[in-house]
C-alpha positions in Angstrom: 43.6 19.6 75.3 42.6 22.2 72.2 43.5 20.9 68.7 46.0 22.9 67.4 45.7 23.6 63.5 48.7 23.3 61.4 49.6 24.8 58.2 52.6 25.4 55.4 54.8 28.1 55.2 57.8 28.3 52.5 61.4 28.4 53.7 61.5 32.1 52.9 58.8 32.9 55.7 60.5 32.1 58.9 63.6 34.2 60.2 64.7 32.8 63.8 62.1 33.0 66.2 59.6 35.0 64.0 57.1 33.6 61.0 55.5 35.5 58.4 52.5 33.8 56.5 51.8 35.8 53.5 49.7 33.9 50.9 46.3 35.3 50.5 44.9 31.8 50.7 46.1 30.6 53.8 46.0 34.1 55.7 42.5 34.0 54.7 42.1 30.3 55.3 43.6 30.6 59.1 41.9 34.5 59.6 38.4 33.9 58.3 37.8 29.8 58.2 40.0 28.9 61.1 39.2 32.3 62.9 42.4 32.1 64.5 43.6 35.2 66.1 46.5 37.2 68.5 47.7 34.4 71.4 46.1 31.6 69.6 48.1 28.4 69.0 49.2 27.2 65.4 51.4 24.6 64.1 53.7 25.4 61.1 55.5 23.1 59.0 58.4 24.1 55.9 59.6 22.1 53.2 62.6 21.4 55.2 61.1 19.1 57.6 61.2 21.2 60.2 57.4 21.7 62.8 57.0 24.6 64.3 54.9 25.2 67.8 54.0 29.0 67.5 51.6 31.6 68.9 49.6 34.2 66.3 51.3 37.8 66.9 49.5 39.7 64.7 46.5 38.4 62.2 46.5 41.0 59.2 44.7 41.5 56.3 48.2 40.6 53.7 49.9 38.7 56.0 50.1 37.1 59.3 53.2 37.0 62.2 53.4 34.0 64.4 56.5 33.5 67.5 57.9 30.1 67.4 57.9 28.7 70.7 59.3 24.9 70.1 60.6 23.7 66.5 60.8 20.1 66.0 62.5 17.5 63.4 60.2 14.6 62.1 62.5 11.8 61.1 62.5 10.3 57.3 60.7 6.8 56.6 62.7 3.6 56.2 63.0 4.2 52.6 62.0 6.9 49.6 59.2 6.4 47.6 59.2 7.5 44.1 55.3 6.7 42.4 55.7 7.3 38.6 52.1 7.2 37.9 50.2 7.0 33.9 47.3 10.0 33.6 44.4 8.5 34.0 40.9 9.1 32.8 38.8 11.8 34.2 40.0 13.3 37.3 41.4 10.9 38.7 45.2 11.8 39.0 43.4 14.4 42.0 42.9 11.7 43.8 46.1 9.8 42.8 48.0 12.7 44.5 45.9 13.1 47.2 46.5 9.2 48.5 50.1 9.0 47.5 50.6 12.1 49.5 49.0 10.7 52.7 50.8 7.4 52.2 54.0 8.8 52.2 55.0 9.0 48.8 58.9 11.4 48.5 58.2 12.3 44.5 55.2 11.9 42.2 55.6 11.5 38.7 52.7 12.4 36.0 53.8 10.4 33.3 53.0 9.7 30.0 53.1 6.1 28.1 52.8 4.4 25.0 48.9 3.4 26.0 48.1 6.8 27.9 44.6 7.9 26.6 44.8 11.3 28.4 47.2 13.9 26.7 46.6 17.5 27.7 48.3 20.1 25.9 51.3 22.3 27.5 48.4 25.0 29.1 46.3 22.2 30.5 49.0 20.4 32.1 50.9 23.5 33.7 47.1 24.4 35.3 46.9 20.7 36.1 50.3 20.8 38.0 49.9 23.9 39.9 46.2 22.0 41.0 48.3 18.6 42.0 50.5 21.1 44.1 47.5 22.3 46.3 46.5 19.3 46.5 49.5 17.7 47.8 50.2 20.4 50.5 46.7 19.9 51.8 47.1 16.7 51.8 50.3 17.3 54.1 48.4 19.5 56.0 45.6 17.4 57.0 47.9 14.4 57.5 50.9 15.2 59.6 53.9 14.2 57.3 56.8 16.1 58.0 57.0 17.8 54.5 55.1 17.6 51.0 56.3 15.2 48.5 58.4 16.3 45.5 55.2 16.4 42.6 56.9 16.7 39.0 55.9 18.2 35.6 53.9 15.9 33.7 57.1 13.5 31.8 57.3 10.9 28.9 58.1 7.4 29.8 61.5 7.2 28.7 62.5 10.4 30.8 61.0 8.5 34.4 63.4 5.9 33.3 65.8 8.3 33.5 64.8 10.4 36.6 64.6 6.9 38.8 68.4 5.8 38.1 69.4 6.4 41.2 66.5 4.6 43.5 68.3 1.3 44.6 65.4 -0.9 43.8 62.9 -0.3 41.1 59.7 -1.9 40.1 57.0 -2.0 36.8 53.9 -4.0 37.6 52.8 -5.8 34.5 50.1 -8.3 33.2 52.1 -9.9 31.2 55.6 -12.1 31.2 57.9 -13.5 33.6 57.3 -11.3 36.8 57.6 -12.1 40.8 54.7 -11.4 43.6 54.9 -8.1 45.0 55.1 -10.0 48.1 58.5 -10.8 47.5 59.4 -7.0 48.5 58.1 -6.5 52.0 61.4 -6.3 53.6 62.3 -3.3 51.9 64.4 -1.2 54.5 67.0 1.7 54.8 69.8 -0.3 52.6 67.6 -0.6 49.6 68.7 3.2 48.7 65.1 4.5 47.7 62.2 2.4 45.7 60.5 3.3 43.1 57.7 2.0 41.1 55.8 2.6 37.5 52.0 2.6 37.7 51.0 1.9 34.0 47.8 3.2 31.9 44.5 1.2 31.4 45.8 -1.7 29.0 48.9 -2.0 30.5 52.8 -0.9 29.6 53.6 -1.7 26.0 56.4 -5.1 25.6 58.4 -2.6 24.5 58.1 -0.2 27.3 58.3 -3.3 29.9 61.5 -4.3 27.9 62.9 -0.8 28.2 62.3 -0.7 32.1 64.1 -4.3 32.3 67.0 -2.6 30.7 67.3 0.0 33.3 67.0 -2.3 36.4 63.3 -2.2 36.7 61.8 -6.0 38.1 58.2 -6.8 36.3 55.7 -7.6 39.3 52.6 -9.1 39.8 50.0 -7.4 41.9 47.4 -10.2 41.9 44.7 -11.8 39.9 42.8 -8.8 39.5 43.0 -6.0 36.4 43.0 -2.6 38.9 42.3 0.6 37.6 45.7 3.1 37.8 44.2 5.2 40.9 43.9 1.5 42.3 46.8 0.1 41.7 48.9 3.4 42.6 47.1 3.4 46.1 47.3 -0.4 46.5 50.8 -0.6 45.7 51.8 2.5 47.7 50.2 1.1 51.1 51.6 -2.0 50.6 54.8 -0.4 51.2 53.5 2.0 54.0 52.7 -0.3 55.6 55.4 -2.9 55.4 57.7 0.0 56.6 55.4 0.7 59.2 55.3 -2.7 60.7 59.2 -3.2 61.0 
């Protein structure tokens, strides 16, 4: 059986039976890369959820018209993942986003601490985000999740705190203190009401941060004897989860 490429289209583009693609880089993308043409198959996705099995109509230069055929509703994983994640060095946060993406992540947040080395200024950041974006419905693209995950604008600590208020359990993993095994949490199901975690810069949250967190429901958690770098850590801690919910 022929693979059948799939690819993103916005809410806006589909009208009952019939979708219009109209970004430039994905008409060009599925026209001149894919070579795709009239009666070929594709496979669409929206940001509701939704698949859709669809034959190419018409493969323009501005635009291109697909019939849907079958449309299909992937179901939502055991629980929501919010990843709250420090900038790292470099270019690392591509990768970050790329990985969180593919392991499921529901919202990324860039975020910005107390110990955070990298602080771009408002015209760096806004490119940065519209870069994470791409990169996170590529991501989706290439690995069959039902929708792309919610990425953020870049946000100081205190405001995460604020944004993950309503994720029923919450976790900041720390070198220092009191703090349990992240072992402790591989039951996490449906009832927990969304998780989310805090991925802190190289050197760690501040006390005070840590103490904040605590405040707000936040339980400090080991992830082992080893120091990880943030992309790491974010990964390891994300597939930990991914795969809990995968094996129940």
């Amino acid at each position: 059986m022929p693979h059948v490429y799939r690819t993103y289209c916005p809410s806006r583009g589909i009208a009952g039976n019939r979708i219009v693609i109209d970004t430039p880089e994905r008409v060009h993308h599925i026209r001149d890369v894919l070579r795709l043409g009239p009666k070929d198959a594709l496979s669409v996705f929206d940001d509701s959820g939704a698949e859709y099995a669809c034959i190419i109509d018409s493969c323009g230069k501005d635009s291109i018209v697909l019939s849907v055929k079958g449309r299909t509703t992937r179901r939502a994983g055991l629980f929501s993942l919010t990843v709250a994640c420090a900038l790292p060095k470099k270019g690392a946060m591509d990768d970050i986003v790329d990985s969180l993406t593919q392991l499921g992540a529901a919202r990324i947040i860039p975020m910005i601490t107390e110990r955070t080395v990298v602080r771009p200024n408002k015209t760096v950041l806004t490119r940065k985000t519209q870069r994470w974006k791409k990169i996170a419905l590529s991501s989706t693209q290439q690995c069959g999740r039902p929708r792309p995950p919610l990425l953020e604008t870049v946000c100081a600590f205190s405001e995460v705190l604020e944004m993950t208020s309503d994720c029923g359990m919450k976790l900041i993993p720390t070198l220092e203190g009191d703090r349990r095994h992240i072992t402790d949490f591989a039951r996490l199901g449906p009832e927990t009401g969304g998780l989310a975690f805090l991925i802190g810069p190289e050197g760690d949250f501040s006390p005070a941060e840590v103490k904040d967190a605590e405040t707000r429901g936040f339980i400090p958690v080991s992830l082992g004897d080893l120091v990880l770098r943030v992309d790491t850590a974010a990964v390891a801690v994300a597939s930990f989860f991914h795969f809990c919910a995968d094996y129940r």
